[in-house]
C-alpha positions as CSV (number, residue, x, y, z in Angstrom):
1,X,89.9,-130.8,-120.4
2,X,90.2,-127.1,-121.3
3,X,91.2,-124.2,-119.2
4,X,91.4,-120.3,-120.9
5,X,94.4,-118.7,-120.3
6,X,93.0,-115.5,-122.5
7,X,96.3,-116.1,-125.0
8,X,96.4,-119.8,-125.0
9,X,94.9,-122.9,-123.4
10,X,96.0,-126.1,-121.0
11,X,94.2,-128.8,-123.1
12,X,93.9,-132.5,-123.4
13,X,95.8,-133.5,-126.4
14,X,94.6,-134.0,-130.2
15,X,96.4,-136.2,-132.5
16,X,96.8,-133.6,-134.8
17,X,99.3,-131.9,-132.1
18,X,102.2,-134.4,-133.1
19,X,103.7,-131.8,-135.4
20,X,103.5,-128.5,-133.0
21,X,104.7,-130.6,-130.0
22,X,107.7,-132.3,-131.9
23,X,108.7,-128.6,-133.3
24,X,108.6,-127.3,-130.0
25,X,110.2,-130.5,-128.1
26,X,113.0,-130.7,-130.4
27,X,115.2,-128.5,-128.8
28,X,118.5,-129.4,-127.0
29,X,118.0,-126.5,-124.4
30,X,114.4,-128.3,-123.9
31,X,115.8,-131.5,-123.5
32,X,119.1,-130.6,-121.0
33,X,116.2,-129.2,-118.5
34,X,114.2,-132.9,-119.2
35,X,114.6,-136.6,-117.9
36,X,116.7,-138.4,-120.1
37,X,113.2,-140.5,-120.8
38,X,112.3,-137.6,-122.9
39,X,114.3,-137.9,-126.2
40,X,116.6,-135.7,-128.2
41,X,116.3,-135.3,-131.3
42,X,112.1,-135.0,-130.4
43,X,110.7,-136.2,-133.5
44,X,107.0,-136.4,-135.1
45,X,106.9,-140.0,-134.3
46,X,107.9,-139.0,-130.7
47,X,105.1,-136.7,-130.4
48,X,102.4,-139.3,-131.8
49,X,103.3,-142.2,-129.6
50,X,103.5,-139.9,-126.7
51,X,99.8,-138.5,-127.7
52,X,98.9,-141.8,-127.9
53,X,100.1,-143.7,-124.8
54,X,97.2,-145.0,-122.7
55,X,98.6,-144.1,-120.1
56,X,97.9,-140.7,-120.8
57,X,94.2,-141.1,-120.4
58,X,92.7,-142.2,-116.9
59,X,92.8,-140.3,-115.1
60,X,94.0,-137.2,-117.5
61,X,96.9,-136.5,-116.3
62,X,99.0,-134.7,-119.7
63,X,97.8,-131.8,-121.1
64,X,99.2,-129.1,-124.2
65,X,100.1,-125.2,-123.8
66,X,98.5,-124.2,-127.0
67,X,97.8,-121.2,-128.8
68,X,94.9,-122.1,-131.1
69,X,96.0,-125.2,-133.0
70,X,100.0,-125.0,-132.2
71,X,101.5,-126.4,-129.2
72,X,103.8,-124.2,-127.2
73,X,104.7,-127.0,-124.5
74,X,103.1,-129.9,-122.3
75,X,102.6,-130.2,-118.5
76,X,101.2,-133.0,-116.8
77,X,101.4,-135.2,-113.9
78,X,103.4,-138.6,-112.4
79,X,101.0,-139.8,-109.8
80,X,102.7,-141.6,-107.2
81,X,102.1,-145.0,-105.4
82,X,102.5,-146.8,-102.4
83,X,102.9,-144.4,-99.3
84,X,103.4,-141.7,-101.8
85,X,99.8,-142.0,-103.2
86,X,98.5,-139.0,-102.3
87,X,101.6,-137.4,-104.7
88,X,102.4,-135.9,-107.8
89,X,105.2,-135.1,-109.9
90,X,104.7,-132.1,-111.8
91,X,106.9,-131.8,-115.2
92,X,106.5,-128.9,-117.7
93,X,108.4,-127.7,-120.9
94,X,108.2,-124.9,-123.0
95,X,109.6,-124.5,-126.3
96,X,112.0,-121.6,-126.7
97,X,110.5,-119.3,-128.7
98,X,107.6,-118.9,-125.9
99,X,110.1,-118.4,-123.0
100,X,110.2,-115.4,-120.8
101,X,106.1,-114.7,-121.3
102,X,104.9,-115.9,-118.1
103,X,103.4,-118.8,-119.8
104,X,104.7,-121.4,-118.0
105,X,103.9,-119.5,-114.7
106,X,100.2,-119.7,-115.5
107,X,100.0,-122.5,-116.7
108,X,101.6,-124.2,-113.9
109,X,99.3,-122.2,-112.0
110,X,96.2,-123.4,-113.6
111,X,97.6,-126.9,-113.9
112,X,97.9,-127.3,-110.0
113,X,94.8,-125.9,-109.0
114,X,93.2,-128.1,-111.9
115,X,95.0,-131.4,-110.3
116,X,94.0,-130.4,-106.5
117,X,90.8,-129.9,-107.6
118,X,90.2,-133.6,-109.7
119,X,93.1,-135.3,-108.2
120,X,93.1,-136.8,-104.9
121,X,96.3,-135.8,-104.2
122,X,97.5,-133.3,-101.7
123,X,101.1,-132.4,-102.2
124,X,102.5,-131.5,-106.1
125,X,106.0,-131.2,-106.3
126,X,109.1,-130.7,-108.8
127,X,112.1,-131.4,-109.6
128,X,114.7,-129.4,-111.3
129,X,118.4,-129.7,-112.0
130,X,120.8,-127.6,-110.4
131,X,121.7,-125.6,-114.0
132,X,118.2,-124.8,-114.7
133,X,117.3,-121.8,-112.2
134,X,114.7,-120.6,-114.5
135,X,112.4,-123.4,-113.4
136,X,113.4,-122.7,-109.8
137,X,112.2,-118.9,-110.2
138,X,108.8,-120.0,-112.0
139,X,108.0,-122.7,-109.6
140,X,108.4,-120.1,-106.8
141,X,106.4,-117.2,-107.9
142,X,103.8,-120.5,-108.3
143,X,103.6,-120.9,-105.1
144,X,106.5,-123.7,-104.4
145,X,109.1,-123.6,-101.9
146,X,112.5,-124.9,-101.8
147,X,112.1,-128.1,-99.6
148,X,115.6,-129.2,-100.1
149,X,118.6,-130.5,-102.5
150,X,119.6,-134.1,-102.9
151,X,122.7,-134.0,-103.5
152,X,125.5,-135.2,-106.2
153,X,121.3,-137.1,-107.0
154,X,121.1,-137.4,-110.6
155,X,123.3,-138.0,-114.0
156,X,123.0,-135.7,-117.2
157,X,125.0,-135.6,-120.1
158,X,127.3,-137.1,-118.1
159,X,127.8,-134.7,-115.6
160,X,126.5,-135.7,-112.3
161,X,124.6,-133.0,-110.1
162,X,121.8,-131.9,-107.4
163,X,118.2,-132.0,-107.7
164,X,116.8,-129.1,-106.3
165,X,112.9,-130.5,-104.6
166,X,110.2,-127.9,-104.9
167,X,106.8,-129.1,-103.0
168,X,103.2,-127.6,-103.1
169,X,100.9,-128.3,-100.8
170,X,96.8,-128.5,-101.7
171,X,96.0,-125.8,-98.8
172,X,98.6,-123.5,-100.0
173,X,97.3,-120.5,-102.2
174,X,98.4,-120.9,-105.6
C-alpha cells in the first residue's frame, strides 16, 4: 500500500526501514506520548522485529511516513474484537525533527480514509494522555471529537493520569 502525500508517503513497510524507523523511534519525547509496549531506548533490532511481526500483514494494518527511503514515523491500526469488531485503534508517532509540519495531520487523514475504505470498520478512534495536547489538536483538525476522559485510567512513568478518547466515525468527513 502507497498513498502520495506530494512530500512523503504512508507506505507498507520494507525491511530496509529498520534503521530510519529506530532513528526516528528512539526518542524519549516519542516514547512518553507511546504505550509502554513501545520501548525506550527504540533500537535497530526493535525496528526489524516490529517490520517483521506477522501480525503486521493481514489484513495491512501498519504503515511508514516516509520521505523517499527514510522513515519519519509509523501509523497503523488495533482492530478490535468481540462487540468491538467493527473498531479501531488508531496510533501514530512522529519523530521530532518532522514535528510542527502538518505531517501527522495528513497522514492521519489519509490513513483513516484508507482504513474506512478497506477496513470493515466504522468507528476509528484514539487515545492520548493527558500531557500530550499536541495529539489532541491534530486529531481534531482530523476530524475527531473529544468523546470523553477516563479518568485517573492509565500509568506512565509512574505517574498515573487521564486518557483523553478521541472517536471518528466512517460517515464523518475527514
Amino acid at each position: 500500500m502507497e498513498i502520495d502525500l506530494s512530500s512523503f508517503v504512508v507506505r507498507s513497510h520494507r525491511p530496509e526501514d529498520a534503521p530510519s524507523l529506530a532513528a526516528a523511534a528512539n526518542n524519549p519525547k516519542v516514547a512518553a506520548n507511546l504505550r509502554d509496549r513501545f520501548p525506550h531506548p527504540y533500537l535497530e533490532n526493535d525496528a526489524r522485529d516490529y517490520i517483521e511481526n506477522p501480525a503486521n500483514a493481514d489484513p495491512e494494518v501498519q504503515f511508514a511516513i516516509a520521505r523517499g527511503a527514510n522513515v519519519l514515523g509509523g501509523i497503523g491500526f488495533h482492530l478490535q474484537d468481540d462487540v468491538s469488531r467493527l473498531c479501531a485503534e488508531l496510533g501514530f508517532f512522529l519523530g521530532e525533527p518532522y514535528w510542527r509540519q502538518g505531517i501527522t495531520t495528513a497522514a492521519i487523514r489519509a490513513a483513516v480514509a484508507h482504513a474506512f475504505d478497506t477496513l470493515d470498520i466504522v468507528r476509528v478512534y484514539a487515545q492520548v494522555f493527558e500531557h500530550n495536547p499536541a495529539s489532541a489538536r491534530v486529531l481534531e483538525k482530523c476530524g475527531f471529537r473529544l468523546e470523553g476522559t477516563l479518568r485517573r485510567a492509565v500509568i506512565k512513568a509512574d505517574k498515573i493520569m487521564d486518557l483523553h478518547l478521541y472517536p471518528k466515525l466512517k460517515d464523518e468527513p475527514v
